[in-house]
KOLTI-469966 format. One line per field, with one value per residue (C-alpha): residue number from 1; z, y, x. Coordinates in steps of 0.02 Angstrom, whole numbers. Layout:
BEGIN
num = [NUM, ...]
pz = [Z, ...]
py = [Y, ...]
px = [X, ...]
END
This chain:
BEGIN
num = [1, 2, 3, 4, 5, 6, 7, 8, 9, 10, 11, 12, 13, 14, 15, 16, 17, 18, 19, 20, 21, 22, 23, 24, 25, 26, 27, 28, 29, 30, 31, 32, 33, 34, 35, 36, 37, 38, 39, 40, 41, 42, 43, 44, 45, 46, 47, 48, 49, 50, 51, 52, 53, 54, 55, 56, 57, 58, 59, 60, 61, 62, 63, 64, 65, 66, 67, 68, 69, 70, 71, 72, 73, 74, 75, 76, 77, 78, 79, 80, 81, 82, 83, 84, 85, 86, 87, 88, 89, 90, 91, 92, 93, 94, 95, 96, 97, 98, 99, 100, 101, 102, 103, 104, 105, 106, 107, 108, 109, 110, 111, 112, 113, 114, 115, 116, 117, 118, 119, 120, 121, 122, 123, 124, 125, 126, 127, 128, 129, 130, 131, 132, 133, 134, 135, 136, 137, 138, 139, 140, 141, 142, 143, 144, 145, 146, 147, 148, 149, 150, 151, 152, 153, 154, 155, 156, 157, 158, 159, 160, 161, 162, 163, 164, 165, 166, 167, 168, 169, 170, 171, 172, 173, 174, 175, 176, 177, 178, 179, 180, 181, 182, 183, 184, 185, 186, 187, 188, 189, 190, 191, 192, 193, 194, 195, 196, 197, 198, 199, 200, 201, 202, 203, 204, 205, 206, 207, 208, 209, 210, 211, 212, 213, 214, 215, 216, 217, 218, 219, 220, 221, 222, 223, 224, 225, 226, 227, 228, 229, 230, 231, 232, 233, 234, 235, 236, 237, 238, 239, 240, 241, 242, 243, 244, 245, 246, 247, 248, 249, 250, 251, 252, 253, 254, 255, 256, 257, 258, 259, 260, 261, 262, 263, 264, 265, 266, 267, 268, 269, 270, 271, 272, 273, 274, 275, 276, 277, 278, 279, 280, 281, 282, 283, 284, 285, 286, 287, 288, 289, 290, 291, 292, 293, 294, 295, 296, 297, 298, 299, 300, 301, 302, 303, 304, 305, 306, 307, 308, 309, 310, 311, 312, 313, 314, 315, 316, 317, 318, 319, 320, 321, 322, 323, 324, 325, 326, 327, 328, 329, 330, 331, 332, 333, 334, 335, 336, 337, 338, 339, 340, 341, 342, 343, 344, 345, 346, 347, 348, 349, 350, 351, 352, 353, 354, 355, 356, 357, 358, 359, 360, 361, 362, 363, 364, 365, 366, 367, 368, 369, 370, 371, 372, 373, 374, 375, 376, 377, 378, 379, 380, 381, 382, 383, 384, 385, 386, 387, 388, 389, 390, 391, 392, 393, 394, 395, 396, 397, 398, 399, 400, 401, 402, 403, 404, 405, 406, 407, 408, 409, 410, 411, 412, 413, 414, 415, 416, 417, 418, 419, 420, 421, 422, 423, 424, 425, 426, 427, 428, 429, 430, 431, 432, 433, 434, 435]
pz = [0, -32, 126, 296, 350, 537, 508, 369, 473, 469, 318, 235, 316, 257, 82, -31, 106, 9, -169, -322, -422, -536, -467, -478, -596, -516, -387, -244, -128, 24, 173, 337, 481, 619, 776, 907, 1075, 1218, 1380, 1533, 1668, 1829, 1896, 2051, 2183, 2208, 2239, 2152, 2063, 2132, 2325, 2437, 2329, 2454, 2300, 2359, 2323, 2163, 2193, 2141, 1961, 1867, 1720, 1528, 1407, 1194, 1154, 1018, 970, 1076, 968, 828, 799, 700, 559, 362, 280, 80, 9, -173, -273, -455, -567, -607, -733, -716, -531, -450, -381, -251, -152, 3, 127, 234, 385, 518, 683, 704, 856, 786, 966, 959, 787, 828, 786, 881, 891, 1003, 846, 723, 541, 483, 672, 626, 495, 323, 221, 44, 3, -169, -173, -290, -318, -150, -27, 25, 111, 186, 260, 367, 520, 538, 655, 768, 739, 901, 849, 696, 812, 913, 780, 675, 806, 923, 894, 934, 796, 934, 978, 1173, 1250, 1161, 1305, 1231, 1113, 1252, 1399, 1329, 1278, 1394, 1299, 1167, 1042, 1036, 931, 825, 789, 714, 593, 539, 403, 364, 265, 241, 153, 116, 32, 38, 214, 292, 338, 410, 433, 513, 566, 631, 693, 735, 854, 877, 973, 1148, 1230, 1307, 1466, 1489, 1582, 1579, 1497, 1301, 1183, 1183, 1317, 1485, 1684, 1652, 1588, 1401, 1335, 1310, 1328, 1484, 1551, 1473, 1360, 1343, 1253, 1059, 1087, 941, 962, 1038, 893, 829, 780, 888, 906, 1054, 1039, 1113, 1035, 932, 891, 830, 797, 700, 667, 603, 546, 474, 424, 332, 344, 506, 605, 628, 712, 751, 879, 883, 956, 1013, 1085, 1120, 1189, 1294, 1415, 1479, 1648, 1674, 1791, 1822, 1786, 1942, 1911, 1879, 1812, 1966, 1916, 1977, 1881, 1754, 1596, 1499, 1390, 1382, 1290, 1232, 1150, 1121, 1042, 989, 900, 830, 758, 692, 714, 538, 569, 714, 635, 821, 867, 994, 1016, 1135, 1155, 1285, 1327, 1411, 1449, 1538, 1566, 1628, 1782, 1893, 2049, 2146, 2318, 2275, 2219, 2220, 2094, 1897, 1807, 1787, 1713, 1681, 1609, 1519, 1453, 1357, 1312, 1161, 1095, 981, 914, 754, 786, 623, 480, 548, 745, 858, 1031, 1117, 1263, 1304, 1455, 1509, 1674, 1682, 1825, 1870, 1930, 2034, 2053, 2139, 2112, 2061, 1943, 1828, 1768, 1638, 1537, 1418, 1317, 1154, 1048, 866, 732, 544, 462, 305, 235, 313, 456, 632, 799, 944, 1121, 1250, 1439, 1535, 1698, 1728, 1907, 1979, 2123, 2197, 2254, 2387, 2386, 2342, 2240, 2312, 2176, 2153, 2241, 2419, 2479, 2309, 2278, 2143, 2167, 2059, 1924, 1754, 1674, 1828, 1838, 1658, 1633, 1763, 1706, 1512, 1437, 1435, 1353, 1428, 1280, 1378, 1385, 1296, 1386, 1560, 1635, 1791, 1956, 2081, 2190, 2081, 1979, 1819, 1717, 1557, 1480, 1293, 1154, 984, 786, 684, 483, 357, 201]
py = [0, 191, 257, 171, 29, 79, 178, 30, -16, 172, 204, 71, 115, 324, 254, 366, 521, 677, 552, 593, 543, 432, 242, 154, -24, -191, -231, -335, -271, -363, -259, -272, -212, -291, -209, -306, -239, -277, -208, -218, -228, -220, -256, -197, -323, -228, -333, -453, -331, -489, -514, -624, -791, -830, -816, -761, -579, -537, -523, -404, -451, -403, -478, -425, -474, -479, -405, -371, -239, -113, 50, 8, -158, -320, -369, -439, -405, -408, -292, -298, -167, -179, -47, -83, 57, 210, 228, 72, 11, -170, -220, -326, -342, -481, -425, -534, -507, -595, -616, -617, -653, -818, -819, -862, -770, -645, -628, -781, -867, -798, -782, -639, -567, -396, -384, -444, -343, -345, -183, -105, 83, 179, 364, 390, 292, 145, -16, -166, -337, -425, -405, -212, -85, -1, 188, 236, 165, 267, 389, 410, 306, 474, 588, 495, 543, 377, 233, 103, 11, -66, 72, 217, 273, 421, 262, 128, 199, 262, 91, -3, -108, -254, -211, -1, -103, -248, -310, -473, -501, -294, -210, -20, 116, 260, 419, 564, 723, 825, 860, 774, 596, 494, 298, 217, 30, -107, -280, -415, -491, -401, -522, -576, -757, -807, -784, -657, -670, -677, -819, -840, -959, -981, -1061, -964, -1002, -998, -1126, -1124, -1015, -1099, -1040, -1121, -1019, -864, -775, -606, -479, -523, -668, -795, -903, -755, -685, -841, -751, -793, -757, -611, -453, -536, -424, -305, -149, -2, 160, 302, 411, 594, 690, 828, 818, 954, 966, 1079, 995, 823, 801, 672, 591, 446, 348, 175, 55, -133, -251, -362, -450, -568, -637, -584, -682, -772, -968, -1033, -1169, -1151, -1000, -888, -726, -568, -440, -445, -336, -246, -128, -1, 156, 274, 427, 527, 655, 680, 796, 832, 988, 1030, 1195, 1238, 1327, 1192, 1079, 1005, 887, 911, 786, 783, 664, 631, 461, 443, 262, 184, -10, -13, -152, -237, -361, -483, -417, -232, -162, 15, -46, 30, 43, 70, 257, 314, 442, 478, 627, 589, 724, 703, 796, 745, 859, 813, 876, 849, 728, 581, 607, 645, 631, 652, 595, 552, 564, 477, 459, 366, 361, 283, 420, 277, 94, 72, 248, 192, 254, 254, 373, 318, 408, 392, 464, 400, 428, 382, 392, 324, 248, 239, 257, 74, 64, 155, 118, 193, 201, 208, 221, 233, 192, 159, 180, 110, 179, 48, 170, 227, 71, -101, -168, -317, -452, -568, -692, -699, -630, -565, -392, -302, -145, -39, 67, 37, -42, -163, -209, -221, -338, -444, -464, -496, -322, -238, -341, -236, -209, -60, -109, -292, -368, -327, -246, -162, -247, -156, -29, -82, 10, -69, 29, -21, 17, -39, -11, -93, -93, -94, -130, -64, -152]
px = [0, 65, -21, 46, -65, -64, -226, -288, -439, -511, -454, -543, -698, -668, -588, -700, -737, -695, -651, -686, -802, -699, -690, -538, -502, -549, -403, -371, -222, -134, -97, -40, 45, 177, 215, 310, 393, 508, 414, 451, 282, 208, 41, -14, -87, -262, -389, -509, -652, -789, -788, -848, -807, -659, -541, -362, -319, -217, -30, 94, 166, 330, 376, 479, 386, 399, 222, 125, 38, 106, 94, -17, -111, -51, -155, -167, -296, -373, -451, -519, -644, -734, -796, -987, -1025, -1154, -1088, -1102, -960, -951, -802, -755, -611, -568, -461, -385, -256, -83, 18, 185, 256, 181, 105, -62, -232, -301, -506, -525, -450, -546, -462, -533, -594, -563, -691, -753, -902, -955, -1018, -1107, -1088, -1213, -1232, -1325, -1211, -1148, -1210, -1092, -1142, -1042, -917, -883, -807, -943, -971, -922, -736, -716, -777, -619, -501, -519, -482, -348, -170, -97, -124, -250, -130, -118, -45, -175, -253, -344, -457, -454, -500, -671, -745, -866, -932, -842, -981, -944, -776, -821, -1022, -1049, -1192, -1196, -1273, -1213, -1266, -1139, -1155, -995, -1002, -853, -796, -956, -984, -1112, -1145, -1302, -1293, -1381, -1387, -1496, -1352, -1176, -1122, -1249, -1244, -1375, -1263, -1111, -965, -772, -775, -662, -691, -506, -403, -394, -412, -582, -709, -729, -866, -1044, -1229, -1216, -1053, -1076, -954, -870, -968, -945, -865, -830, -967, -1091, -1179, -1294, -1463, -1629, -1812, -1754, -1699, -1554, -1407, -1489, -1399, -1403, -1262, -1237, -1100, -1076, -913, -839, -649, -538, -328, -347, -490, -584, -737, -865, -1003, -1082, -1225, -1230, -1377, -1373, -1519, -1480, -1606, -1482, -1389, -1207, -1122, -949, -918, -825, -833, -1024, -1118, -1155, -1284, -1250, -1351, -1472, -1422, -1564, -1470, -1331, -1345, -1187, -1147, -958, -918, -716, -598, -444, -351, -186, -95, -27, 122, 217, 97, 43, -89, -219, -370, -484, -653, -792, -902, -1056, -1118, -1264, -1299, -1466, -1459, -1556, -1500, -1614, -1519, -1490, -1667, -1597, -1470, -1533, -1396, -1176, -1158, -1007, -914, -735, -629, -472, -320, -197, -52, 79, 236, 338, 518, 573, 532, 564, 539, 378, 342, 173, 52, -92, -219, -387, -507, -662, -773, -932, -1060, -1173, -1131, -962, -889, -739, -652, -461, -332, -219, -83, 55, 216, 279, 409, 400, 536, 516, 664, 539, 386, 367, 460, 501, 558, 462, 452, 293, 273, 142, 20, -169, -230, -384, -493, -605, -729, -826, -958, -982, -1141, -1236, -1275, -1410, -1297, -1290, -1118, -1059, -1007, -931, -809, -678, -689, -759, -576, -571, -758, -827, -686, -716, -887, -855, -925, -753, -597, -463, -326, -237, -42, -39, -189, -116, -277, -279, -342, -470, -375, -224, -79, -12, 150, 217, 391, 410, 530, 473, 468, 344, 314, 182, 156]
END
């Protein structure tokens, strides 16, 4: 590819935003992207975000690690487009994740987890069916001035929910004119068991995902369509984009109806999950004359709740700001940081700070070296939630928590996570190649 893959995800999804009118010749192109890092980590002991199963507490952890993924994410995809005539124009991509540390598949396994569409665009838009990005991720993918990889706290931190990311089973409609841009999705299931929790279709600690143990929110085996509302979502996104400024919101709405729980080694309810509702709204400008980054973004989220034992508990609301800035020094160099806190508002009140610094410096159009540190911190809170199960109560803040109870896959720094009341730091120095 000309362009630098490390963005190929959005701009795949933004390919003909401010295009001409003249479609290109039937192609196919491979791309991809390989980012791998020495790091060097420690997890704070904290405490387990689920008390009151007797479980011991988390210990301290410090370990140097080769990780993937580290400044910008690992992937191959194909991507392939055909000239129709008076306008129409289909196409398709097929896009998977690599761990090149171990080189297995990312996705719970899945060979082309990062998405697959066809799509047919005609003179008044665009529609795709099949395994997309949510609009909530373009949402803050646009306007982030890190590249989403582990350690981009500015796009991690705000996402609650697995499905704001991926959905399973979508169908998209997108329409661009000039600087303005706007997609509306939906699907019957993005990815719902009829049970969540921790739980991975891959190996783990945990039992392996079934209906009967649950399974993290868009799992791999999740998104089987039923009679229910079980899954059904909806988003839409809006944005406006020029050299100088990029802006956007989104929406986002699941159904749910469903138990979420933990399998140890049976499935044990905690709350009942009806729905979660979101909304942010993100942007990003450049200074023209030192050519300096700023971005900026805020996330709203709801999951409306109910527990057996708790009858005042309704819902999980939470909220998160995140801070970017980035600085080219020259050509080839750039440093920046980034900044994020999330808090719930009711539930525990817990809540996490995380930040970063990077350095980045291109040896090519393909390759650089780079460097990122950073910390997340959590805050238990001020109060513990009774579940449905005797004895059983949840506390930390939203990174700690939603994790623990399968909405929230925690990528921030390599899968590490943070524990309740816990610190974890990362130190990495890696390499990554565009093709």
């Amino acid at each position: 590819m000309k362009r630098a893959v490390l963005f190929s995800s959005v701009m795949l999804g933004m390919a003909s935003w401010g295009a001409s009118s003249a479609w290109a010749q039937s192609s196919v192109t491979l791309y991809g992207n390989l980012d791998v890092a020495m790091d060097h980590a420690r997890k704070g002991a904290g405490r387990n975000s689920i008390q009151g199963l007797g479980l011991p507490e988390p210990r301290s952890q410090s370990l140097t690690r080769i990780s993937p993924s580290i400044s910008s994410v690992n992937q191959f995809g194909l991507k392939g487009e055909e000239n129709l005539g008076n306008g129409l124009k289909s196409s398709f991509v097929m896009e998977g994740e690599v761990r090149p540390d171990v080189g297995a598949l990312n996705n719970d396994g899945r060979i082309f987890g990062r998405q697959i569409y066809v799509g047919l665009t005609t003179p008044g838009g665009e529609v795709r069916l099949g395994r997309q990005y949510a609009p909530m991720f373009y949402a803050y993918a646009l306007t982030t001035i890190d590249q989403l990889g582990a350690t981009d706290v500015f796009a991690g931190a705000i996402t609650a929910n697995n499905l704001q990311i991926r959905q399973d089973n979508q169908i998209s409609y997108w329409a661009k004119s000039g600087p303005f841009l706007g997609e509306l999705t939906y699907s019957p299931n993005a990815g719902v068991n009829a049970r969540v929790s921790a739980a991975r279709a891959v190996a783990t600690s945990l039992p392996p995902a079934s209906a009967t143990n649950g399974e993290i929110l868009g799992g791999a085996t999740a998104a089987a369509e039923s009679t229910s509302d079980r899954g059904r979502t909806f988003g839409l996104l809006l944005g406006y984009r020029t050299e100088a400024m990029t802006l956007t919101g989104a929406y986002h709405q699941n159904k749910f109806d469903v138990d979420v729980g933990i399998p140890v080694p049976t499935f044990l309810p905690l709350f009942t999950l009806k729905d979660y509702q979101g909304v942010v709204v993100a942007g990003k400008f450049v200074l023209p004359e030192a050519k300096t980054q700023l971005a900026v973004s805020f996330h709203h989220g709801n999951l409306n709740l109910s527990s057996a034992k708790d009858a005042a508990l309704k819902s999980a609301t939470l909220n998160t700001i995140s801070f970017g800035v980035r600085q080219p020094l020259d050509e080839k160099l750039s440093v920046g940081a980034e900044a994020a806190y999330s808090k719930f508002s009711n539930f525990t009140k817990g809540g996490d700070n995380a930040f970063v610094v990077l350095a980045d410096y291109q040896l090519s159009k393909r390759a650089a070296l780079y460097l990122r540190a950073g910390q997340t911190k959590d805050f238990a809170g001020s109060q513990s939630i009774a579940t449905s199960t005797t004895g059983l109560n949840v506390v930390g803040g939203p990174l700690s928590g939603l994790a623990s109870l399968g909405s929230l896959e925690t990528p921030l720094f390599a899968g590490l996570g943070v524990n309740a009341g816990g610190r974890t730091s990362i130190a990495a120095m890696g390499i990554r190649y565009s093709f």
